[in-house]
C-alpha positions as CSV (number, residue, x, y, z in Angstrom):
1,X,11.7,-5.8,12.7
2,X,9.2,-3.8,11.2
3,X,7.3,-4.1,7.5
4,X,5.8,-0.7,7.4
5,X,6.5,0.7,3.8
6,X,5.6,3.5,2.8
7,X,5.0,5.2,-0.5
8,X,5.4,8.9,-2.4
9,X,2.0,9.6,-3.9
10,X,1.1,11.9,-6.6
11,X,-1.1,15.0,-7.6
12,X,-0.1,15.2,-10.9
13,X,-2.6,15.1,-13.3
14,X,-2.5,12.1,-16.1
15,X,-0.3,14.0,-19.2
16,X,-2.0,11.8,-21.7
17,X,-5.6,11.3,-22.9
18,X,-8.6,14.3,-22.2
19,X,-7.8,16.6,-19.5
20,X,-10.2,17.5,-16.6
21,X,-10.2,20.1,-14.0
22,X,-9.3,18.3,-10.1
23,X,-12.8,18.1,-8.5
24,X,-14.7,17.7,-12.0
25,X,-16.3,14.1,-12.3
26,X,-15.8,12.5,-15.0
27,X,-18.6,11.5,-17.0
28,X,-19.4,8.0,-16.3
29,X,-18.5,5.8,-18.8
30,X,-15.2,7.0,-18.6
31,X,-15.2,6.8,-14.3
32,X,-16.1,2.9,-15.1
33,X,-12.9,2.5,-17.4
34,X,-10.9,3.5,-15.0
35,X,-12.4,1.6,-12.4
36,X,-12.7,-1.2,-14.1
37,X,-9.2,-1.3,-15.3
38,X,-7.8,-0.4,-12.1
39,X,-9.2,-3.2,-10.6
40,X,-8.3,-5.7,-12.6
41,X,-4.9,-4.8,-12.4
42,X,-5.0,-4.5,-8.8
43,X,-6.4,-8.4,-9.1
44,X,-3.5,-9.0,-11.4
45,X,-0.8,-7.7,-9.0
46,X,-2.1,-10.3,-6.2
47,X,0.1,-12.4,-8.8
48,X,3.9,-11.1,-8.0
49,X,2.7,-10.5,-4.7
50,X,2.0,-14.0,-3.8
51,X,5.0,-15.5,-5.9
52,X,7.1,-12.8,-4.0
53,X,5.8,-13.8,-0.7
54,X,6.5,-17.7,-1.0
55,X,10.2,-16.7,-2.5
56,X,10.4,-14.2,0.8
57,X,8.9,-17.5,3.0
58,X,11.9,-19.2,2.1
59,X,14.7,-16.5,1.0
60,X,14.1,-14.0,3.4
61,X,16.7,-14.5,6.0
62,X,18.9,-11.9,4.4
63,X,15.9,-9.4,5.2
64,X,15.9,-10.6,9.3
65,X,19.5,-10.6,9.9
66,X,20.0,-7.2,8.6
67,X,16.8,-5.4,9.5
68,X,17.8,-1.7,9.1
69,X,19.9,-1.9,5.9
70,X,17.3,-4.4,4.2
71,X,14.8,-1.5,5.3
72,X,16.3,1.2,4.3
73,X,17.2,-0.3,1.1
74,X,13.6,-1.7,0.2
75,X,12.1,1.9,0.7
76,X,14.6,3.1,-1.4
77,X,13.7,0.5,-4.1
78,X,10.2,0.6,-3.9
79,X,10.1,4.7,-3.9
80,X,12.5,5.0,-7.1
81,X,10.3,2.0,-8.8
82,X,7.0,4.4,-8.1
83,X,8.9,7.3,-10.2
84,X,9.5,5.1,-12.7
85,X,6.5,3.8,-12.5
86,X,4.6,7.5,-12.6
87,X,7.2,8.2,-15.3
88,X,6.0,5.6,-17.5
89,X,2.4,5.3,-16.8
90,X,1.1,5.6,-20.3
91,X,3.1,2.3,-21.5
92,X,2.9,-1.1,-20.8
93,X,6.6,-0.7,-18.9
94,X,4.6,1.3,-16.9
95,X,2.5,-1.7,-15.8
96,X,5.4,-4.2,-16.2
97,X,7.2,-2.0,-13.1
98,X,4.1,-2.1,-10.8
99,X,4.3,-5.6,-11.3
100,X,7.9,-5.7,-10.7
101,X,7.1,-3.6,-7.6
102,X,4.9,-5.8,-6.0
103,X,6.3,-9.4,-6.7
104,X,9.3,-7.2,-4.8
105,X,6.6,-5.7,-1.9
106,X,5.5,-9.7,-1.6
107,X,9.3,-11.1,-1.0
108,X,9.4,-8.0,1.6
109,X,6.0,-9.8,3.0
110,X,7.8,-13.1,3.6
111,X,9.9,-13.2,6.9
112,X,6.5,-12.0,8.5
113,X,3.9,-14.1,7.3
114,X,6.8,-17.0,8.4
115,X,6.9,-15.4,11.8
116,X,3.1,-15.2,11.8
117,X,2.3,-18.9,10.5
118,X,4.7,-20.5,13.0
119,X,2.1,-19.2,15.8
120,X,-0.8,-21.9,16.7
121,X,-3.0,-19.4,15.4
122,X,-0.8,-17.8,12.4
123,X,-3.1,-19.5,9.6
124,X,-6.0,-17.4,11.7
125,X,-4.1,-14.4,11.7
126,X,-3.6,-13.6,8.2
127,X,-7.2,-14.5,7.5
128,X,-8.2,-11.8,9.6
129,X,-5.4,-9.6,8.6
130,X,-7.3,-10.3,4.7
131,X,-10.6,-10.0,5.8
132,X,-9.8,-6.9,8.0
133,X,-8.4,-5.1,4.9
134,X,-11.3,-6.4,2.4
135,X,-13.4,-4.4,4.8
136,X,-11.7,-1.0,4.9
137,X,-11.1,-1.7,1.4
138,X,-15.0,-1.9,0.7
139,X,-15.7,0.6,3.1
140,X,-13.6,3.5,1.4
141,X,-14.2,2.4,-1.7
142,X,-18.2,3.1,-1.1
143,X,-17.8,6.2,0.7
144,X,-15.3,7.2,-2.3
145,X,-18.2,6.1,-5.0
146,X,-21.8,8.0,-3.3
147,X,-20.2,10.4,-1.6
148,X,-21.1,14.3,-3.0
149,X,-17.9,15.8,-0.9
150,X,-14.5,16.3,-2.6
151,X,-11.8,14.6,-0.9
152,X,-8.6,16.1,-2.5
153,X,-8.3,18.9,0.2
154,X,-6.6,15.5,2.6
155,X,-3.8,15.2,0.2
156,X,-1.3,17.2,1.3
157,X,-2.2,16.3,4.9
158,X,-2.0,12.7,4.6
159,X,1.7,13.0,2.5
160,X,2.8,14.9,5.9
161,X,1.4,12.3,8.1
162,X,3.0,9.5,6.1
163,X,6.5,11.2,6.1
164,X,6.0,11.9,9.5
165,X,5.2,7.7,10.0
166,X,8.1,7.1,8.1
167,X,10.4,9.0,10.3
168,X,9.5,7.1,13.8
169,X,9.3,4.3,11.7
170,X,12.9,4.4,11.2
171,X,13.8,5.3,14.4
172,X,12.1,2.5,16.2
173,X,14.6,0.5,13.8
174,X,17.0,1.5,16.3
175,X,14.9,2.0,19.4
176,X,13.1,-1.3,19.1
177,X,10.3,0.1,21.5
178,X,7.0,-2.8,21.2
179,X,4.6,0.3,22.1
180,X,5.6,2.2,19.9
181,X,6.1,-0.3,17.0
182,X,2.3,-0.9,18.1
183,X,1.3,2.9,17.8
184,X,3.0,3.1,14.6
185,X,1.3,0.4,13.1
186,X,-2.2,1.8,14.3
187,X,-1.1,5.0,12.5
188,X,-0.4,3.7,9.4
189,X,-3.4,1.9,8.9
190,X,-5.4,4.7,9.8
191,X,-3.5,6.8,6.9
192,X,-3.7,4.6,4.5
193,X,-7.2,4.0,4.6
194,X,-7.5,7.7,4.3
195,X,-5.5,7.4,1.0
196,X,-7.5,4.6,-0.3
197,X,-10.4,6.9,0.2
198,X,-8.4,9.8,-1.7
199,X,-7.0,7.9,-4.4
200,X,-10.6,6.1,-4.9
201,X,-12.1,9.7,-4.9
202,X,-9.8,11.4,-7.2
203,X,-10.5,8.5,-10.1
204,X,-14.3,9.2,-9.6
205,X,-14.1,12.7,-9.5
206,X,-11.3,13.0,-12.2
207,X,-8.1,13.9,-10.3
208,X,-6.6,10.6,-11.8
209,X,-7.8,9.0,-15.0
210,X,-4.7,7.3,-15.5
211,X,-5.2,3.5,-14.7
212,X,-1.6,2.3,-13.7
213,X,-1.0,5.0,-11.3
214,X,-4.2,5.1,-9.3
215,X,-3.3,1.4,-9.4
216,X,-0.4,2.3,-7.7
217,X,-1.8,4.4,-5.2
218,X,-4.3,1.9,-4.3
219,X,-2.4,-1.1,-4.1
220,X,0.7,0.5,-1.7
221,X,-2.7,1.9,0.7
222,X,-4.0,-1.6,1.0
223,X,-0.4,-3.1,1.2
224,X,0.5,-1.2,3.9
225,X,-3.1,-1.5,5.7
226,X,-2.5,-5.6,5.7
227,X,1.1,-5.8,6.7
228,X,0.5,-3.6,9.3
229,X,-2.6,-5.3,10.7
230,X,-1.0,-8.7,10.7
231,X,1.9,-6.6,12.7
232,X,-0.5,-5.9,15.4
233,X,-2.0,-9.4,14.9
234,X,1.4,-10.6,15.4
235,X,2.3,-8.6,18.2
236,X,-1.2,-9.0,20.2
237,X,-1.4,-12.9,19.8
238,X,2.4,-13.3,19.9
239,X,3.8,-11.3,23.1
240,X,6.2,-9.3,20.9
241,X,8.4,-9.7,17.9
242,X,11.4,-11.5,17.2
């Protein structure tokens, strides 16, 4: 059964507040507010995403007995709540949806941090699985912060690469091929620390100066990068999924 999920990101520029050309910086009192404010609703959606993920621990066996609909149906959820989400980013339904989002994201978490913690060394696992994406998470967000180069020309790359992840994704919902579940799961990490690099970027250099949807963007980049390391956790120290 595969977690992977992945997400629609934006270019569009934020519609409310002062406008700057993509590429600009953003003078830097300003670039700290929307740091500073993306991160601490990041920290706040670690919230819903923890409360989701205990609910999934125990509830989840809807999500493992019907793998391809639950799948299908999540991605559906979780793309139509980041429209509504983009939508409404300059209210506080806005930020009530991305919280909705990820308490949602952390029930979808559930059945595999059960499968993962029911392995001798499952408690290990998801520590690394954190630590692992702390450490992309601090080493994108550094390169995003001192580095002089513009990284908005990735954009359109990366969306093709996701929707192309997305596509085998779903196939090996039917193929149930480990190597390629493995392969997959490299992928995905490797494009979504790309986009946590991007969306970091565009926020210092003005691209995105609203809060709630570089929120977004950040928090789906470093779900996906977790889930998909404890997957290969899982499937290195396990011999396979269920």
């Amino acid at each position: 059964m595969s977690f992977n999920t992945e997400t629609v990101h934006t270019d569009k520029p934020d519609q409310g507040g002062p406008r700057y050309a993509p590429g600009m910086a953003l003078p830097g009192a300003d670039t700290q507010k929307v740091l500073r404010n993306t991160y601490l609703l990041l920290a706040l959606t670690m919230i819903p995403t923890i409360v989701g993920a205990y609910i999934g621990m125990a509830t989840g066996a809807v999500l493992v007995s019907h793998p391809i609909a639950s799948t299908l149906i999540m991605l559906g959820t979780v793309i139509g709540l980041q429209y509504a989400i983009i939508a409404n980013r300059d209210s506080a339904l806005g930020a009530a949806l991305l919280l909705l989002m990820t308490g949602i994201l952390g029930w979808w978490l559930g059945p595999l941090l059960t499968y993962v913690l029911a392995m001798p060394n499952g408690a290990g696992l998801v520590g690394y699985a954190a630590a692992g994406t702390g450490l992309i998470f601090f080493v994108m967000g550094a390169i995003a912060t001192t580095a002089k180069r513009d990284f908005s020309f990735m954009g359109k790359f990366l969306v093709v690469g996701m929707m192309a992840l997305l596509v085998a994704m779903i196939a090996n919902l039917f193929l149930h091929i480990p190597a390629l579940a493995l392969t997959i799961s490299t992928l995905v990490i490797v494009v979504f620390s790309l986009f946590l690099l991007y969306d970091l970027n565009r926020i210092v250099r003005g691209g995105e100066t609203n809060y709630i949807v570089a929120t977004t963007g950040v928090y789906m980049s470093l779900f996906n990068i977790f889930a998909n390391l404890l997957s290969i956790f899982a499937m290195l120290g396990g011999g396979g999924r269920r």
